[in-house]
C-alpha positions in Angstrom: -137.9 -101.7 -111.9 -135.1 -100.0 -114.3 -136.9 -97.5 -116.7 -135.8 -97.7 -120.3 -135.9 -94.8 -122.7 -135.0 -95.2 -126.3 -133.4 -92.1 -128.0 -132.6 -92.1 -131.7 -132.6 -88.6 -133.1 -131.4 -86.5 -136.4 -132.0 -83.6 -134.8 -129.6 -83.5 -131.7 -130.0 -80.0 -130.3 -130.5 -80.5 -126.4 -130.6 -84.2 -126.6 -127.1 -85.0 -124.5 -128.6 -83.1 -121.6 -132.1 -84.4 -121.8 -130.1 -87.6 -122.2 -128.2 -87.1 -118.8 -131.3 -86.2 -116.6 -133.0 -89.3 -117.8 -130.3 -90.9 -116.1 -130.4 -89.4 -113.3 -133.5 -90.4 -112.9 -132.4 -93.7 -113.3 -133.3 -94.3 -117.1 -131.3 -97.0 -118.9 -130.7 -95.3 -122.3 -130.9 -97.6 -125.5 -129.7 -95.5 -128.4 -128.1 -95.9 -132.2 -125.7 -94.9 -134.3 -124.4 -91.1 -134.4 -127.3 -90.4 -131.6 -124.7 -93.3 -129.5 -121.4 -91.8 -130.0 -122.6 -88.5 -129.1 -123.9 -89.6 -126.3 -120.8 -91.8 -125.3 -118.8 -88.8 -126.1 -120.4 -86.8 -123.5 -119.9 -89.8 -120.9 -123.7 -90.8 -121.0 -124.1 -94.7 -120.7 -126.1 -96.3 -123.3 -127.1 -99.5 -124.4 -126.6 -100.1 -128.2 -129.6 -101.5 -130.2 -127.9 -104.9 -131.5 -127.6 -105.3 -127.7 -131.6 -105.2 -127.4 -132.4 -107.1 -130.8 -129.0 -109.7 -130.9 -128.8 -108.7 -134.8 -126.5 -106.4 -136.6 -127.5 -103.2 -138.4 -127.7 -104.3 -141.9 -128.4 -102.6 -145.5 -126.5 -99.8 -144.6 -128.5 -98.7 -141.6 -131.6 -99.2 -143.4 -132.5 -102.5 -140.9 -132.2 -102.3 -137.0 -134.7 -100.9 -135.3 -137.6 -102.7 -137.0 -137.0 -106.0 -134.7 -140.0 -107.6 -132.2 -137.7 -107.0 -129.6 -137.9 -103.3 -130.1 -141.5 -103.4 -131.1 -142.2 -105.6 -128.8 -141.0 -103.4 -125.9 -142.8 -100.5 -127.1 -146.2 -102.0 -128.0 -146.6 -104.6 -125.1 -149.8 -103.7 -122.9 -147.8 -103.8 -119.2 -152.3 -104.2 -118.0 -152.5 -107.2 -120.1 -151.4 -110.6 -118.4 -150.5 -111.9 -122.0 -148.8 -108.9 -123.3 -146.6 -109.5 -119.8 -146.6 -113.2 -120.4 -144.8 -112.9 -123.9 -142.5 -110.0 -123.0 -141.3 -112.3 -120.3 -141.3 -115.3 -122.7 -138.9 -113.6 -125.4 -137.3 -111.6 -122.7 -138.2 -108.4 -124.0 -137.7 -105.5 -121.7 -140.2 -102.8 -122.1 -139.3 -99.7 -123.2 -140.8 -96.7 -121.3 -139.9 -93.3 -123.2 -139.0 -92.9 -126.4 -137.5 -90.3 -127.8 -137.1 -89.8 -132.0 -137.0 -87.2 -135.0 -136.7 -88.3 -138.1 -134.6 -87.8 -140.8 -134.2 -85.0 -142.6 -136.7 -85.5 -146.0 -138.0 -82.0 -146.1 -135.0 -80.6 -145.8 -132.7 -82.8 -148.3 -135.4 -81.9 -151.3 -135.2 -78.5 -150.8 -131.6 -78.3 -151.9 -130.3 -77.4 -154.7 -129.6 -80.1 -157.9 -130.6 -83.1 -155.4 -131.2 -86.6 -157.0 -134.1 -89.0 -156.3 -132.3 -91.3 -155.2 -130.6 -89.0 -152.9 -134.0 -87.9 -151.4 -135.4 -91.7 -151.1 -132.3 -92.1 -148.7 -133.6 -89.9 -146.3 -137.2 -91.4 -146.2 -137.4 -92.5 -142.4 -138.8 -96.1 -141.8 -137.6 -97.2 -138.7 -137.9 -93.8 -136.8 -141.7 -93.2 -138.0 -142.6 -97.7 -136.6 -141.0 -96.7 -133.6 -142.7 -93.4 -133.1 -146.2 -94.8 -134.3 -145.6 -98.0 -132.2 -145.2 -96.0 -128.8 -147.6 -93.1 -129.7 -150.4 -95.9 -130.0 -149.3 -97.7 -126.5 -149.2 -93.9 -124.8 -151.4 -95.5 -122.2 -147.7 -97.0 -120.9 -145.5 -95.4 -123.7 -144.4 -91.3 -123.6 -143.3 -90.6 -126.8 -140.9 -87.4 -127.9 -141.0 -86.1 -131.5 -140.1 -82.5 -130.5 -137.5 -81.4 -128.4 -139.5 -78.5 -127.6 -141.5 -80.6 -125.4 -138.0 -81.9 -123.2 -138.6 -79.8 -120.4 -141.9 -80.5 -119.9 -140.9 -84.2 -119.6 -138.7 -83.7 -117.2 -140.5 -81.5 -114.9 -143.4 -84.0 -114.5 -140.9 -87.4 -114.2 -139.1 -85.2 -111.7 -141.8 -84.1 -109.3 -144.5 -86.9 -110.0 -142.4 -90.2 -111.4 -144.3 -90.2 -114.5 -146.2 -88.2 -116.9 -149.4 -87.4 -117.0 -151.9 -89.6 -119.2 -153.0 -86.4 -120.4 -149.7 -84.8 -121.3 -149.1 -89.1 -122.8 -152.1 -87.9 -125.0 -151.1 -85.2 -126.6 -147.6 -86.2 -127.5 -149.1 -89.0 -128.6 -151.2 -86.8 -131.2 -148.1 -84.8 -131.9 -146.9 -87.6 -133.3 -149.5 -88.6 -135.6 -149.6 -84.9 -137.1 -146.2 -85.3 -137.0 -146.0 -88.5 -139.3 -148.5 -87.4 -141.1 -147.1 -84.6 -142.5 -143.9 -86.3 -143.0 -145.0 -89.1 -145.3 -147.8 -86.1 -146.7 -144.6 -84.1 -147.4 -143.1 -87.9 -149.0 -146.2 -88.2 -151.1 -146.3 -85.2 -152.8 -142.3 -85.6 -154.1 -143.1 -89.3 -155.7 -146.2 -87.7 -157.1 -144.7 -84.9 -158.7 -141.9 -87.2 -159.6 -144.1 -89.8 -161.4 -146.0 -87.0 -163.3 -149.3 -87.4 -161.7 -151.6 -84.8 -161.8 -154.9 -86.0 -159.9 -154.3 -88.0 -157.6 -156.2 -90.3 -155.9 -156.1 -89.1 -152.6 -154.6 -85.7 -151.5 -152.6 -85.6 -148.5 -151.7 -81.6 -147.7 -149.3 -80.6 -144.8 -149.2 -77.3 -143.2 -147.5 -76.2 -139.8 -148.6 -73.4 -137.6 -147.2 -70.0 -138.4 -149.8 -67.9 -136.4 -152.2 -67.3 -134.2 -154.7 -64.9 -135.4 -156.4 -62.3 -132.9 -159.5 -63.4 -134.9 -160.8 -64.2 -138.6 -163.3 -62.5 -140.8 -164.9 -61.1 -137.9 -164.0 -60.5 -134.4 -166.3 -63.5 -133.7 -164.6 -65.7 -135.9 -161.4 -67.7 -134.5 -158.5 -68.2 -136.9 -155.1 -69.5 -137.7 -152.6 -69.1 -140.4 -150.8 -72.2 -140.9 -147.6 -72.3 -143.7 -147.1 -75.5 -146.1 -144.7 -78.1 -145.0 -142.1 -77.0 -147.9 -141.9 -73.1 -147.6 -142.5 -70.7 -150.8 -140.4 -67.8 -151.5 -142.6 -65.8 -152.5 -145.0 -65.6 -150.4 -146.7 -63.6 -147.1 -145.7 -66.8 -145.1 -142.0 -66.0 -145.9 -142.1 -62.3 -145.7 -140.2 -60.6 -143.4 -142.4 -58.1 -141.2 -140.0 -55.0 -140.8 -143.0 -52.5 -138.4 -146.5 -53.2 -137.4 -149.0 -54.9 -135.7 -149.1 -58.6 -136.3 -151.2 -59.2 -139.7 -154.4 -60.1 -139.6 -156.8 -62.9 -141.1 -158.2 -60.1 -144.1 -154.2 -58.9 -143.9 -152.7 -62.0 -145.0 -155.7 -62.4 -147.6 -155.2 -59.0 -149.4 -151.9 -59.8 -149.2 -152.0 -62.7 -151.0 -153.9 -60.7 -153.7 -151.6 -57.8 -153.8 -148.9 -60.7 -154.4 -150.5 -62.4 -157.0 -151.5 -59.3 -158.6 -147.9 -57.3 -158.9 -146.1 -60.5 -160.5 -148.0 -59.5 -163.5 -145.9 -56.9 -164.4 -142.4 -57.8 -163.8 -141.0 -55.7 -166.8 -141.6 -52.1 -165.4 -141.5 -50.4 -162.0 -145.3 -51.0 -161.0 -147.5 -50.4 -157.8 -150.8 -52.2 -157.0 -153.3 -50.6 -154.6 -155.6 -53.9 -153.2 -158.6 -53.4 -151.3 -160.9 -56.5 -150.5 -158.7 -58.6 -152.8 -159.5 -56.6 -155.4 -157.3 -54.0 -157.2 -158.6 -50.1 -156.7 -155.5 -49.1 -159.2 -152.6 -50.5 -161.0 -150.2 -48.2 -161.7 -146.9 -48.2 -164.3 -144.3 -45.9 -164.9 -140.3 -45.1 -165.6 -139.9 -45.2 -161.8 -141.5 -46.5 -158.6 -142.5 -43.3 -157.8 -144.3 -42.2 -161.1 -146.0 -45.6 -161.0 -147.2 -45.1 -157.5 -148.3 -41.7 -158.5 -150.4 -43.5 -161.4 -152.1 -46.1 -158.5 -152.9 -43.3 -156.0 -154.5 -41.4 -158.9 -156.5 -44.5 -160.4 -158.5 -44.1 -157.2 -157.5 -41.6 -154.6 -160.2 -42.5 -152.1 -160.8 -46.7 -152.3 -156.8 -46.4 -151.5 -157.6 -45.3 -147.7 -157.1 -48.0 -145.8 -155.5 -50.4 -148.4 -152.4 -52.4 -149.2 -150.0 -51.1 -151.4 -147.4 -53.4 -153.1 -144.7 -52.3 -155.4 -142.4 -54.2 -158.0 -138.9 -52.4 -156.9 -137.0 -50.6 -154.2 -139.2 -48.2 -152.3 -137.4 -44.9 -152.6 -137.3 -42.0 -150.4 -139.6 -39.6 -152.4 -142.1 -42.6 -152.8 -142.1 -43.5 -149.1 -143.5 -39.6 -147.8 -146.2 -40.0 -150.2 -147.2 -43.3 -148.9 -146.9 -41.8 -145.6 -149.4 -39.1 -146.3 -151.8 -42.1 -146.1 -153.4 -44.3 -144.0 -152.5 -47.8 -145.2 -152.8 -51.3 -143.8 -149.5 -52.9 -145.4 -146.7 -51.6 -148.0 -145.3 -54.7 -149.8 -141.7 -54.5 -151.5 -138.8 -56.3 -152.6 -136.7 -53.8 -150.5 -136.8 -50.8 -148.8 -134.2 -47.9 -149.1 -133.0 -47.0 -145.4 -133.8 -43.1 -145.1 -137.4 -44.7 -147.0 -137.9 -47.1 -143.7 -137.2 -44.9 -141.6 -140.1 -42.0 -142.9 -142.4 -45.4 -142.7 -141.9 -46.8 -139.5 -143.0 -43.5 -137.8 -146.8 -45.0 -138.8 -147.0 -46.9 -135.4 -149.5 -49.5 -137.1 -148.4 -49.5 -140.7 -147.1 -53.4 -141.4 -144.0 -53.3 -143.4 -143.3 -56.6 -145.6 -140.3 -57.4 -147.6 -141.3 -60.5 -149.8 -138.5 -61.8 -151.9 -139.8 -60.9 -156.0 -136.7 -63.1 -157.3 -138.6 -66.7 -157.0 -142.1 -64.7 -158.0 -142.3 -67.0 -161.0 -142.1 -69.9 -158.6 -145.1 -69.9 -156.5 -147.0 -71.9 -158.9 -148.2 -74.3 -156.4 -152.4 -75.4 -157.2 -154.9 -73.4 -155.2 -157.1 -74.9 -152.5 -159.9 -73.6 -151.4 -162.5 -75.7 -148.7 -165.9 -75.9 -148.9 -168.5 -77.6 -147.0 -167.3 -81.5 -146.9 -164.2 -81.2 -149.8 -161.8 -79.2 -151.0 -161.8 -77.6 -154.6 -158.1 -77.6 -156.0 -157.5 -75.7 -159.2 -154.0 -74.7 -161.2 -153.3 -71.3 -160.5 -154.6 -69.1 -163.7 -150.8 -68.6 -165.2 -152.1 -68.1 -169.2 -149.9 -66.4 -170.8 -151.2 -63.2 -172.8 -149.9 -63.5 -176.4 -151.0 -60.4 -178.5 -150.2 -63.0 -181.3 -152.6 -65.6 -180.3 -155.7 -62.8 -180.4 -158.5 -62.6 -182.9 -159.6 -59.4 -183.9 -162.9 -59.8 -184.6 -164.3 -56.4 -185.8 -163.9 -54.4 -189.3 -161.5 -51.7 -187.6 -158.8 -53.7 -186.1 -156.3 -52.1 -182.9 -153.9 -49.7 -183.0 -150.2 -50.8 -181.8 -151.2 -48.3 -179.1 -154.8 -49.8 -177.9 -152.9 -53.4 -178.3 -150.4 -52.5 -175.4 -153.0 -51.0 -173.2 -155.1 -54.0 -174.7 -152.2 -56.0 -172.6 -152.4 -54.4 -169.7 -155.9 -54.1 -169.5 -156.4 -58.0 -169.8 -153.7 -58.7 -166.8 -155.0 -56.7 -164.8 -158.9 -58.0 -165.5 -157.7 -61.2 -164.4 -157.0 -60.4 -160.9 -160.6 -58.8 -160.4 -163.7 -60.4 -158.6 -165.7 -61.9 -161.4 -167.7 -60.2 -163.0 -165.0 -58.0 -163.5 -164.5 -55.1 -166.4 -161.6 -52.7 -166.5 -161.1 -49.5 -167.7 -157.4 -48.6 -168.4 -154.8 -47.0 -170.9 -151.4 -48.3 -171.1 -150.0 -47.9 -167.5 -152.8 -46.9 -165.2 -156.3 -48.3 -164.2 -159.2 -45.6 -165.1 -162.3 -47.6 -164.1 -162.7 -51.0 -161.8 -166.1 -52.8 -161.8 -166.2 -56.0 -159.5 -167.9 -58.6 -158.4 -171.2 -57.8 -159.8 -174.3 -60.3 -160.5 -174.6 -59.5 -164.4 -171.6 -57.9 -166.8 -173.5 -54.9 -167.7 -173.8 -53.5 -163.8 -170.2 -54.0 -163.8 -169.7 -52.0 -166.8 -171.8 -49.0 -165.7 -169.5 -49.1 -162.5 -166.1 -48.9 -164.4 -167.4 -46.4 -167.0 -168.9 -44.5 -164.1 -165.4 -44.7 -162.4 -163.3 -44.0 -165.4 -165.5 -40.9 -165.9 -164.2 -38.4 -169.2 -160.7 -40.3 -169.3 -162.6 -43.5 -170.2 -162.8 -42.6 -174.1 -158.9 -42.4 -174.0 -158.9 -46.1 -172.6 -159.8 -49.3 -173.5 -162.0 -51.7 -172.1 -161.5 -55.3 -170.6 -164.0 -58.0 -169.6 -163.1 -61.3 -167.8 -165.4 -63.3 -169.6 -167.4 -62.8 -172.9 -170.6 -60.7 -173.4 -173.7 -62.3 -173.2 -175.2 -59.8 -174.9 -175.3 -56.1 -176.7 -176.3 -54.0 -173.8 -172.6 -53.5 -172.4 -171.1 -52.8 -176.0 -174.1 -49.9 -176.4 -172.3 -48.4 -172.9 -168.8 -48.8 -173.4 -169.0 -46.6 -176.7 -171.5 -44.3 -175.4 -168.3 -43.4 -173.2 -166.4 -43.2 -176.1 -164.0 -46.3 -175.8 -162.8 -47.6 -178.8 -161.4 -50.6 -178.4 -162.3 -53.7 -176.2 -160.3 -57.0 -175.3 -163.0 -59.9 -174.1 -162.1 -63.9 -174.3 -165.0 -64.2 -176.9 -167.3 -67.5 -176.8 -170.5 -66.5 -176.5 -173.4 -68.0 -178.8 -174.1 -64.3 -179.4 -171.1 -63.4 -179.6 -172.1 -61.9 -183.3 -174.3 -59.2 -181.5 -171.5 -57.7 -179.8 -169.3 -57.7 -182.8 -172.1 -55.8 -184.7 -172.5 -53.5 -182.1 -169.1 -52.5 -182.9 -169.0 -51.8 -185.5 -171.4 -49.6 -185.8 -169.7 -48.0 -183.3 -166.3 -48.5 -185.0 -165.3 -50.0 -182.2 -162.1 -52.2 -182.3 -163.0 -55.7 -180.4 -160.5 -59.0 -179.7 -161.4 -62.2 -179.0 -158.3 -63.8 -176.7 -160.0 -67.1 -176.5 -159.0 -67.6 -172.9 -161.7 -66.6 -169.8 -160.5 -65.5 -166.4 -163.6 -65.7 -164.0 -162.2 -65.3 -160.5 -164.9 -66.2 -158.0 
């Protein structure tokens, strides 16, 4: 019996030649619209779908596929004597192969200045039916979403006839991810579109972009997979330039170092991340002088860590980064006499992350936990001197308020609890991730050592009580920047002022667990 294969694609890279060995292998070919006169073009014989169905295209191309005798011929059962029985009945020929991508949704939104309407247009209904139809019928039914898996096709209906049920299977699931992520991809645009916030149900689509030797732990397998509509500004779309492939904790600290430089978009900056949390921040007139301020915010956590910087790495900044052992360097650009003193580290990884859409990875975060996912907006408050409260009988300086400014973007990006020690441009003292605020104190002070009573102090969330204020002017800080909020928040404002101790309430907590 004559084979049929139905081949109806967007996508049309390889498709006349796949085309012309399905015919050789004695495939009729039922195909459509632009997918038809290329193949015609290239002399390939095909069938054309109103020839199957006995009905026009209509509604601008919107209605022909979606016909029983198209469905029917995908979805009949050929082990069921009624399935035959009605195929024979409505002479429906089945269909044995088909071959479709969809069009081009992702893609069309992505532009620049497009409409809705010119977006719905390209939602795909008769491509996904037919896909869907055959994927569920893959007992009979090989189905092609990718033309990555063309020569696999052939090979098998060369040397065996047929394909495999198992290789059926797994196109078949293709498919379904495939879909999935199409009308996920679908969703989210009408959401966004109709203002809606919390939805229902969340439908997330993410491809594969790597493999990862391992996760957390060698132990541990792991992936990193991309979202369906790419972000700028991100380690997904950063060009590796040297190195080793990244890593699971890589990709993470990345991500941190990302999130953490955007901060600062004013002034040449450098952030030095270890374990996702900042070891120093550094500011200055030039890249250089600001990565001299990180290195000397902590000269020894920076072993090891990833360094991300705000503007062009120059040459003098590159050898000193060089002197170092360093996971990943992170920049905008690189000069070329810079990359080449940094690509003679064998297994230094080299990004280049594109800073001009750094405003625009605003997407929310996700993060999984055992049966759900958590999604949050990213923490984007903005820090408005104006909008803080100074609380305490001496009030800041125009001096402490500007290191008051970076201190509290810099707090932000530390594991909770989290108090900073810093001046103006350069982190003095780092305390993360401890169980109660005062332990976190004692290990910023400790850090910031003499230099701390030329800084100022900021906390991520308000003190619960007296004991940390007592510290931080025992080290001769004098002025302290804490979200305020706290039913005690009156003992801290006393201790301050015995202390003469400037203190501002910003109304706005930045725990980051």
């Amino acid at each position: 019996m004559t084979k049929r294969a139905l081949i109806s694609v967007s996508d049309k890279s390889g498709i006349a030649q796949f085309a012309q060995e399905l015919v050789a292998l004695g495939f009729e070919i039922i195909s459509t619209g632009g997918t038809k006169k290329l193949l015609t073009d290239c002399n390939i014989p095909t069938i054309g779908i109103e020839e199957v169905t006995h009905f026009p295209e209509m509604m601008d191309g919107r209605v022909k596929t979606l016909h029983p005798a198209i469905h029917g011929a995908l979805l009949g059962r050929r082990d069921l004597a009624s399935h035959v029985a009605a195929m024979v009945e409505h002479e429906i020929t089945p269909i044995d192969l088909v071959c479709v991508n969809l069009y081009p949704f992702k893609e069309t939104i992505q532009q620049a200045d497009v409409t809705p309407a010119q977006a719905i247009e390209q939602i795909d209904i008769g491509g996904p039916s037919m896909l869907r139809s055959a994927a569920k019928n893959h007992a009979f039914v090989t189905v092609i979403v990718d033309s990555a898996d063309y020569a696999q096709v052939l090979a098998e209906l060369q040397t065996q006839g047929k394909t495999s049920l198992a290789t059926r299977q797994k196109l078949a699931a293709k498919v379904f991810r495939h879909t999935a992520s199409y009308d996920a991809v679908i969703a989210e645009y009408l959401t966004r579109l109709a203002g809606e916030t919390t939805p229902d149900e969340l439908t997330l689509s993410y491809h594969l972009k790597q493999t990862l030797r391992y996760g957390e732990n060698s132990h541990q397998q792991a992936s990193f997979y991309e979202t369906a509509l790419p972000v700028p500004y991100s380690v997904a779309r950063s060009t590796q330039l040297h190195g080793k492939e990244l890593s699971y904790n890589n990709i993470k600290d990345a991500d941190a170092a990302l999130r953490m430089i955007r901060e600062f978009p004013e002034t040449p900056t450098v952030v030095a991340v270890k374990h996702m949390n900042p070891c120093g921040i550094g500011r200055g007139t030039t890249i250089e002088l600001a990565y001299d301020a990180a290195y000397a915010a902590d000269p020894v956590s920076i072993f090891g860590g990833i360094i991300a910087l705000n503007r062009t790495v120059d040459l003098a900044t590159a050898e000193k980064m060089h002197k170092l052992f360093l996971e990943i360097i992170i920049a905008p650009s690189y000069e070329p006499e810079a990359l080449a003193v940094l690509v003679k580290k064998k297994n230094v990884r080299l990004l280049q992350v594109d800073f001009q859409h750094a405003n625009e990875a605003n997407a929310p975060e996700v993060v999984s936990v055992l049966g759900g996912l958590l999604v949050q907006e990213q923490d984007l408050a903005a820090f408005e001197p104006t909008n803080w409260e100074a609380v305490t009988k001496v009030k800041p300086t125009p001096e402490q308020i500007s290191a008051l400014a970076f201190a509290i973007r810099v707090v932000k990006h530390v594991k909770s609890n989290a108090i900073v020690v810093t001046n103006d441009h350069q982190t003095l003292g780092i305390g993360a991730g401890q169980m109660n605020r005062v332990g976190s104190v004692e290990i910023a002070l400790k850090q910031a050592g003499s230099q701390a009573a030329s800084g100022v102090v900021a906390s991520d969330a308000f003190f619960p009580m007296g004991d940390s204020v007592e510290l931080i002017a025992q080290a001769g800080v004098k002025a302290i920047i804490q979200p305020g909020g706290s039913i005690r928040d009156q003992e801290s404002i006393d201790a301050c002022n015995r202390y003469g101790i400037a203190m501002v309430f910003t109304g706005v907590r930045h725990f980051r667990h």
